[in-house]
N, C-alpha and C positions, 0 to 999 in steps of 0.2 A: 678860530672863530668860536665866538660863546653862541650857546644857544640858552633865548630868553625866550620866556614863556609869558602871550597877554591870554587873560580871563578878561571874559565877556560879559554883563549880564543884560539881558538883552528885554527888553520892552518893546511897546504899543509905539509911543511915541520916543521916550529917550532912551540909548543905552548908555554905559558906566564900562569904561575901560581898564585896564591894572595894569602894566607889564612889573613882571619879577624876575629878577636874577640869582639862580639856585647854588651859582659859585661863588657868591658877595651876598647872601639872603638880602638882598637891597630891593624895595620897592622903586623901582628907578621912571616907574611913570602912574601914578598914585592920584586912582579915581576920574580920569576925564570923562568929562561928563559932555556927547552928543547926541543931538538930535538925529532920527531918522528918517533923511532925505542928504540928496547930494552932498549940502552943502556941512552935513554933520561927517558922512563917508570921507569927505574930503581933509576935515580936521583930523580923523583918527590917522588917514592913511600920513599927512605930514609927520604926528609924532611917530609913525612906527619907523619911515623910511628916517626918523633922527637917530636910526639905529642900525643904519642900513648896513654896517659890518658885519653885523652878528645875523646867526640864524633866528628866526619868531617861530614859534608856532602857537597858534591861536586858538578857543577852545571857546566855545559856546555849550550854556545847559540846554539840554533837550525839554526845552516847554513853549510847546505850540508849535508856530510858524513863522513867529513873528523873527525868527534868527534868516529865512532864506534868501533875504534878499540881499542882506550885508553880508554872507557866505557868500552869494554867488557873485556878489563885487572884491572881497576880498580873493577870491580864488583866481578871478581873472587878472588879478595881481599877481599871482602866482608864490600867495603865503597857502603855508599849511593849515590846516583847518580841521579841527575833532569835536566832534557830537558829544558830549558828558549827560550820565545819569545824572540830575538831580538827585536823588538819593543818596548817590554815593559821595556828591560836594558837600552834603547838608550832613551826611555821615562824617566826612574829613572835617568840616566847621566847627562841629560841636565838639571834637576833639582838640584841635588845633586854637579856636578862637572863642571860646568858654561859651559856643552855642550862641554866640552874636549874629542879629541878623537887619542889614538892608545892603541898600545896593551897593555901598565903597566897597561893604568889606565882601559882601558876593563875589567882587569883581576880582580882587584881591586872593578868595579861597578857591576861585575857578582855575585863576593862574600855577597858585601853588599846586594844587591838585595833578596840574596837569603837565608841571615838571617833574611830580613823583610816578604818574601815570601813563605816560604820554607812550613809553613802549608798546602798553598795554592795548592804546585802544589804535581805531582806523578810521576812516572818514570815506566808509563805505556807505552808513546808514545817510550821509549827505548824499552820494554819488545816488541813489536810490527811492530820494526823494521823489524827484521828476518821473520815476516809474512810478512811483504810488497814486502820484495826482492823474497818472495817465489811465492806470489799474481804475482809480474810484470813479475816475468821468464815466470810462467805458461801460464799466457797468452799474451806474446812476443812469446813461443812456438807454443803454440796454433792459434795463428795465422799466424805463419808459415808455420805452418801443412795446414791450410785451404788452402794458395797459393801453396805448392807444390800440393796437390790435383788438382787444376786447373789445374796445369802445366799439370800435368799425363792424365788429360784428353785429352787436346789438344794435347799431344803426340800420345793418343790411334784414336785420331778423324782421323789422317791420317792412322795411320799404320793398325785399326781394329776398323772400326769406328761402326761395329755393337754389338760388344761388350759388350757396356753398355747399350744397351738393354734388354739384354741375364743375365746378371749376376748383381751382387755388386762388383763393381773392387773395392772396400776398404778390402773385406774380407781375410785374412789370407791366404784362398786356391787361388784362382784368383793371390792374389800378387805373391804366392809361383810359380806360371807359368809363370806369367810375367818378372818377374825376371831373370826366367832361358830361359825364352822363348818370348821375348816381344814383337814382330809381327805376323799378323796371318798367315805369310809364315810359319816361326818357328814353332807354334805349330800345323799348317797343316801339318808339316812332319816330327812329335815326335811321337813315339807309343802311343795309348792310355793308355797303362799300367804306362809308364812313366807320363803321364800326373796323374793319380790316384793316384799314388801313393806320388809323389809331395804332392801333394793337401790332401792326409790322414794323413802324417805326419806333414803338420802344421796346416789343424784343429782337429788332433787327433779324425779324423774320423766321425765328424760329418759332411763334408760338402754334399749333395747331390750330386751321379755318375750319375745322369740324366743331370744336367747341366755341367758337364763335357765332359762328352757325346755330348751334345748341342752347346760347345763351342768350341769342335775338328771339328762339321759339317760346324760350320756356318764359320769356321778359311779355309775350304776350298773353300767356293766360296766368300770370304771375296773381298771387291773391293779395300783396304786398299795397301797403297804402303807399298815394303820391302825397309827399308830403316838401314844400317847399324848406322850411326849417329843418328838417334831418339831412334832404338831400343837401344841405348847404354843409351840416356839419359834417356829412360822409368827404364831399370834395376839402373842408381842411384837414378833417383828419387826417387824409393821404399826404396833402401837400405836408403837411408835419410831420409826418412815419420817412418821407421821401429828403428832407433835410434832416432831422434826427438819423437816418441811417447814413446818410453822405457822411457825417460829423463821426460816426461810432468808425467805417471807413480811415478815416482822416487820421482819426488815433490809433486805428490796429500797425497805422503806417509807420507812426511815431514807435509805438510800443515794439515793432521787429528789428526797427535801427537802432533801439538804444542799447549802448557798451555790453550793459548787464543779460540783456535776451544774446546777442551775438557772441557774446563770448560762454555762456553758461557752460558746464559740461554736463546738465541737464540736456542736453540733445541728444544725447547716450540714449537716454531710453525709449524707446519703440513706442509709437504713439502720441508721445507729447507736443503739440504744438506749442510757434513760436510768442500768442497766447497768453497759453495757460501758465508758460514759464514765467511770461511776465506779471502775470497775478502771485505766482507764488515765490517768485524771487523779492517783489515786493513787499509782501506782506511778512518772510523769513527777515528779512535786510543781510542778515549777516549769520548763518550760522552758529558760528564761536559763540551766541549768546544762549544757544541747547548744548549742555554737557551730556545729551539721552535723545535716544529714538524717539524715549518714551516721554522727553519734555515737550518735544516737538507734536508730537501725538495730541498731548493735551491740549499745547498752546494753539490748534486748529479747532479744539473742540471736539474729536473723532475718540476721547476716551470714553469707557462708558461711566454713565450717570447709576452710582451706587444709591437703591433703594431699601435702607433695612429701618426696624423700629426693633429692638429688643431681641426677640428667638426667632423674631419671625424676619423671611428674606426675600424680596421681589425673584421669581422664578425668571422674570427677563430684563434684560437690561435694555435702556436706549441710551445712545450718544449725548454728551454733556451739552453741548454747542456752546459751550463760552470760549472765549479766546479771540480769534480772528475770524471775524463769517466770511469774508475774502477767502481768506487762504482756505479755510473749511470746500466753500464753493470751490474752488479752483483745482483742489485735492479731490475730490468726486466728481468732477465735470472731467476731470484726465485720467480719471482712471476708467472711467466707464468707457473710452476713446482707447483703449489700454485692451480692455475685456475684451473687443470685438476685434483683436489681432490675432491670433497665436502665438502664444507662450507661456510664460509663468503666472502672469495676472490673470488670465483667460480662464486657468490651469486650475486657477486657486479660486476664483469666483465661483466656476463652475463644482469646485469641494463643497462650498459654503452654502450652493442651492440644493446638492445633493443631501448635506446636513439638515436641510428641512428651516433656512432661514428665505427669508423673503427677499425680493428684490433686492430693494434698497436698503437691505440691514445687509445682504453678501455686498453691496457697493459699498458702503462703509465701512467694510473688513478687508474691502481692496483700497481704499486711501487710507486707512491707516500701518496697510503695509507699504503703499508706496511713500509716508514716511519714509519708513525705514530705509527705504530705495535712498529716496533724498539727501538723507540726512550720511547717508555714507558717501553717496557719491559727492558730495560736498564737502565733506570732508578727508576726499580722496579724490580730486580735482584733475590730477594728472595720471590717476590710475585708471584702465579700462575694468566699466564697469559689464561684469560675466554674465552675471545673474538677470536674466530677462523672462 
């Protein structure tokens, strides 16, 4: 069985297909050109199955998105499929093809590339995809959530500004009033039974009828204005906060089942939820592309930002933050879940507050060690990791 090699180049609307044979240097299916929809998928898959003795493996550049939909139909074909640098095709072009460039011969230098390369790479960073879009919703949502919260407060700061004194306006029974009642005029002139009962059926009875209680009194000498337009926007706010959080749910469900969270052997370390793996397994994709702790380090942003002019040198430093704010986030968000265990991290936080650094400067001395954590343990997959 030979194994032929198609290059891809992949657009908005048409792509440019290539197959090459590396034991005949023969271009033996030279530039087809389809559209992207069914009816172009269906033209590329007849010319490849005219080939169907031989192994394909197929190879798209890495630009955009616009490749995942013709991956995830050729996959379910069950061809092989690798992610390419651009850089590194436009590096092999300009040696190989006197630096020529549109789409025939794209298509053409993706394929050759990728029977010289093909050992080389994997079609992990494909596999990893669907974790990233899952990674970005989540917290695109999530931090949505956080600004409608503000909003709801400064809506309650006029209309029942003592409120959040009195209660947790995030909890289940609170919103369940709010909602139906969302000034302290409103539920100054609700029965208490009404108000209880509200509030039993959606925390199914756990919330405490003493603060219920507490918040019909204080709803009576409340200095809060009644206002019909705010109270309106408190009751959407919630129903918003209350599907926005259903949806952020939805995806944590998504994001615990997929391959890449379930199989990590990021589970090794103490404190990591199944999460935070999947923020930073997304945003890593694949390891093998840090040959250093210390690449990994940067590429989250947790190096520090060198400040000099001439003789003279900034006495402190702060973190660069370029690289991935994901993975950045997600590296400080599990390590501080990390600090509040017992152990090494804990161990070495608590060095770094004794050193006379601040909070969040010893947190970002614990994710840029748990780097290090990472970046071994992933590159020692089936070794048990000691060090905790």
């Amino acid at each position: 069985m030979t194994k032929l090699f198609c290059g891809i180049d992949v657009a908005k609307y048409e792509h440019v297909a290539s197959i090459y044979n590396p034991s005949t240097g023969e271009i033996i299916l030279d530039s087809l050109h389809f559209t992207n929809d069914d009816k172009g998928f269906k033209t590329l898959l007849a010319n490849l199955r005219k080939n169907k003795d031989n192994e394909i493996m197929i190879g798209f550049e890495s630009t955009g998105h616009y490749h995942q939909t013709l991956f995830n139909y050729l996959t379910s074909k069950k061809y092989k499929c690798y992610l390419i640098n651009p850089y590194m095709t436009s590096k092999f072009r300009s040696i190989s093809l006197r630096d020529a460039k549109n789409d025939n011969i794209d298509s053409k230098a993706i394929a050759q590339f990728l029977s010289f390369e093909h050992l080389n790479l994997n079609n992990e960073e494909f596999l990893n995809n669907e974790l990233k879009e899952l990674a970005f919703q989540r917290q695109f949502l999530m931090t949505d959530v956080s600004k409608m919260k503000i909003k709801l407060k400064s809506y309650l700061d006029r209309v029942f500004p003592e409120l959040e004194s009195l209660v947790d306006i995030n909890t289940a029974g609170i919103r369940a009033i709010l909602k139906e009642y969302p000034t302290a005029k409103d539920i100054s002139e609700v029965r208490i039974d009404k108000l209880k009962n509200l509030v039993k059926t959606a925390s199914m009875g756990k919330y405490p009828v003493s603060k219920i209680e507490a918040v019909k009194k204080a709803a009576k000498t409340s200095i809060g204005i009644h206002s019909l337009s705010i109270g309106l926007n408190i009751t959407q706010c919630i129903e918003t906060l209350d599907l926005k959080e259903k949806q952020i749910d939805r995806i944590e469900k998504e994001i615990k089942k997929h391959p890449t969270v379930l199989n990590s052997p990021l589970h090794q370390l103490i404190g990591i939820n199944d999460i935070e793996i999947g923020y930073i397994m997304s945003a890593i994709i694949n390891i093998t592309r840090f040959d250093s702790p210390k690449k990994l380090v940067a590429y989250a942003g947790l190096d520090p930002k060198v400040r000099q002019s001439g003789t003279w040198s900034a006495n402190r430093t702060r973190m660069s933050k370029r690289g991935s704010k994901l993975l950045r986030y997600a590296l400080i968000w599990s390590a501080y879940n990390m600090t509040r265990r017992p152990g090494s991290m804990k161990d070495y936080f608590e060095l770094k507050k004794f050193q006379g650094k601040s909070h969040y400067n010893a947190l970002g001395h614990c994710a840029a060690k748990l780097c290090r954590y990472i970046f071994w343990i992933l590159n020692h997959p089936n070794e048990e990791f000691k060090y905790q």
